[in-house]
ZAPALUM-450383 format. One record per residue (C-alpha): residue in one letter; x, y, z. Coordinates in Angstrom, 3 decimals. Layout:
N
code,X,Y,Z
A,X,Y,Z
...
# end
This chain:
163
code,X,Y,Z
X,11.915,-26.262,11.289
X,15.399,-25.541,12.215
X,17.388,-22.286,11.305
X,21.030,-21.936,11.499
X,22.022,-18.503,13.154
X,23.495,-15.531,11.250
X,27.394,-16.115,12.450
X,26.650,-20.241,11.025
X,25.565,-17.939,7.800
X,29.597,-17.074,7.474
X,32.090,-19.520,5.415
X,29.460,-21.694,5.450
X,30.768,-25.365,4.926
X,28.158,-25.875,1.627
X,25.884,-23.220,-0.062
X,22.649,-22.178,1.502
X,19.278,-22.064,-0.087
X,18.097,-18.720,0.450
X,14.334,-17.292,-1.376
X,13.561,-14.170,-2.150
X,10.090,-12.256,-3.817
X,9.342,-9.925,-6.737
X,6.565,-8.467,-4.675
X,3.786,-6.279,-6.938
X,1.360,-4.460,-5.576
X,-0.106,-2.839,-8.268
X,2.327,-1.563,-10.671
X,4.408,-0.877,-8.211
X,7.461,-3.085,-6.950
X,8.477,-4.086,-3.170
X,11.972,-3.189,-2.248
X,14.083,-3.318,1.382
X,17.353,-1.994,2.259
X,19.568,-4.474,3.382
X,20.233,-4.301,7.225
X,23.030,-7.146,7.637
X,25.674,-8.667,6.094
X,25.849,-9.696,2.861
X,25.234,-6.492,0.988
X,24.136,-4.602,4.326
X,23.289,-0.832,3.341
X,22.692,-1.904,-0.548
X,18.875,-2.174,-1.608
X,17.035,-5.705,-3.153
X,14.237,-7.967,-3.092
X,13.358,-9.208,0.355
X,13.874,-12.656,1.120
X,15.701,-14.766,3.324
X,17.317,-18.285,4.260
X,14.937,-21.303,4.010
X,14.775,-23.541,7.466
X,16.247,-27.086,7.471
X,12.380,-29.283,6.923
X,10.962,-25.883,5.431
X,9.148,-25.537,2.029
X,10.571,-22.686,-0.569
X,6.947,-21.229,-0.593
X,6.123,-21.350,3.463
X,9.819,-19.845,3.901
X,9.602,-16.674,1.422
X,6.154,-16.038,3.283
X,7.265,-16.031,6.531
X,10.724,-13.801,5.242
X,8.590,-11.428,3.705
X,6.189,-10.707,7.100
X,8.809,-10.715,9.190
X,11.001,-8.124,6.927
X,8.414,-6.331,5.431
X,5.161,-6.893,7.701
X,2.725,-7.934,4.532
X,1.329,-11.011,3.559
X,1.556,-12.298,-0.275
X,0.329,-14.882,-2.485
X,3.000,-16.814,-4.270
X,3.562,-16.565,-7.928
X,6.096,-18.794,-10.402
X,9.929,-19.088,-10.223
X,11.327,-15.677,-11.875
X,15.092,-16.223,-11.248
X,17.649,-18.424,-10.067
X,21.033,-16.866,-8.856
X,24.540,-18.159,-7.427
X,25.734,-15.113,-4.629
X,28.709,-16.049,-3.424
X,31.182,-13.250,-1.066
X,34.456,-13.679,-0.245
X,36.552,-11.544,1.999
X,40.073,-9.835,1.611
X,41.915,-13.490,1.103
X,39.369,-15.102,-1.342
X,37.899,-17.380,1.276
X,34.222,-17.884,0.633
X,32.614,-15.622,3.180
X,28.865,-16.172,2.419
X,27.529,-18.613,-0.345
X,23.667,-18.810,-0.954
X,21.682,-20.450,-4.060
X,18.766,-17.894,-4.193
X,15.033,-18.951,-5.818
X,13.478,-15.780,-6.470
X,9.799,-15.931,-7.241
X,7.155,-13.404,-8.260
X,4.663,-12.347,-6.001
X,1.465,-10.384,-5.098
X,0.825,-8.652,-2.530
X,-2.597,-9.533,-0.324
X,-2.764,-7.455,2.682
X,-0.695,-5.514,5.481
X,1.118,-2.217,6.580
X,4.692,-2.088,4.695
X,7.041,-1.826,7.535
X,10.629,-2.529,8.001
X,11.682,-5.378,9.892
X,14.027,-8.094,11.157
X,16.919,-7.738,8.240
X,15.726,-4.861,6.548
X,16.601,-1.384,7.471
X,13.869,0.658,5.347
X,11.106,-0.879,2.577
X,9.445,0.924,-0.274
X,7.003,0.695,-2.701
X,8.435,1.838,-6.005
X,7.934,1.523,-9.857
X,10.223,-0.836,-11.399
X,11.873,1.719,-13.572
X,12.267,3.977,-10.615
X,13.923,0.740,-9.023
X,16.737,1.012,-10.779
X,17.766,3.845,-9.462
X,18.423,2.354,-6.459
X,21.619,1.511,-4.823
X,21.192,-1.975,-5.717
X,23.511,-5.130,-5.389
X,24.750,-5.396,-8.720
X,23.107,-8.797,-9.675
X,19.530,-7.272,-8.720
X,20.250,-4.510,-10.892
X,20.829,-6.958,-13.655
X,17.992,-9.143,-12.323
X,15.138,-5.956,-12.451
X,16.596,-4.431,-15.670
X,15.824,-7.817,-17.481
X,12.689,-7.648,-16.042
X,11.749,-4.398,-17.351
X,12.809,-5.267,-20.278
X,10.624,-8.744,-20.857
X,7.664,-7.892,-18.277
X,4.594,-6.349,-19.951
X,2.160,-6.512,-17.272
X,3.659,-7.183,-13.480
X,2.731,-9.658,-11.066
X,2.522,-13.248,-9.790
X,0.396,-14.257,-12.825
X,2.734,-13.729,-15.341
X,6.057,-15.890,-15.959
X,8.315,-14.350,-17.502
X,11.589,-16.388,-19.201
X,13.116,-18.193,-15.780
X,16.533,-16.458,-15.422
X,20.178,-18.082,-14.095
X,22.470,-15.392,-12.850
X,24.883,-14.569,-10.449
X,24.235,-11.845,-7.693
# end
């Protein structure tokens, strides 16, 4: 598997497919504060950029140990987003097609790592409290709204969105 490096990550020359996890455990929800650019300092989901030859699934497992330090089992395709940043002249600074899918978590210590800066367990109505990017604001409020019981067994309405 091959992985471009962060600076290749900026004005990309095509969107990047990046994955990302609606991690449960329990009732409560998985959240990490951004560490780099895009959206560095602003809360989310954790998740990352999939390799060149790497599977969605294998690549939001390995994102989620190496941000978070936990293992999870894989759940159904909750969301689909466009997140595209430009800078000061309207160039396209970053451009990723995310997949987020829900997720359970299995076993581990929560611990911040590699891109994230802290990680918390939290309810998802306490979530929105965060300081979220605005499109996972959107993304978690529609979930509260339409999830009755959390987790990677459920599938909620697949939602298209920009973050």
């Amino acid at each position: 598997m091959q992985r471009e490096t962060r600076s290749e990550r900026a004005y990309p020359k095509q969107p990047l497919v990046g994955v990302g996890g609606v991690v449960w455990r329990e009732n409560e929800l998985l959240l990490v504060r951004r560490g780099m650019p895009p959206h560095q300092g602003l809360w989310s989901l954790p998740g990352g950029a999939v390799g060149l030859g790497e599977e969605l699934a294998v690549a939001l497992k390995r994102e989620i140990l190496e941000e978070c330090g936990i293992s999870i089992q894989i759940g159904p395709i909750a969301g689909i987003f466009d997140a595209i940043s430009r800078d000061q002249d309207g160039r396209v600074q970053y451009h990723y097609v995310l997949i987020d899918f829900l997720a359970d978590y299995l076993a581990g210590e929560l611990i911040a790592g590699s891109d994230a800066s802290e990680a918390v367990w939290t309810s998802l109505a306490e979530s929105l409290n965060f300081d979220l990017i605005e499109g996972t604001k959107q993304f978690l409020a529609s979930l509260q709204s339409g999830l009755s019981s959390p987790g990677a067994g459920r599938q909620p309405g697949v939602l298209y969105g920009r973050i």
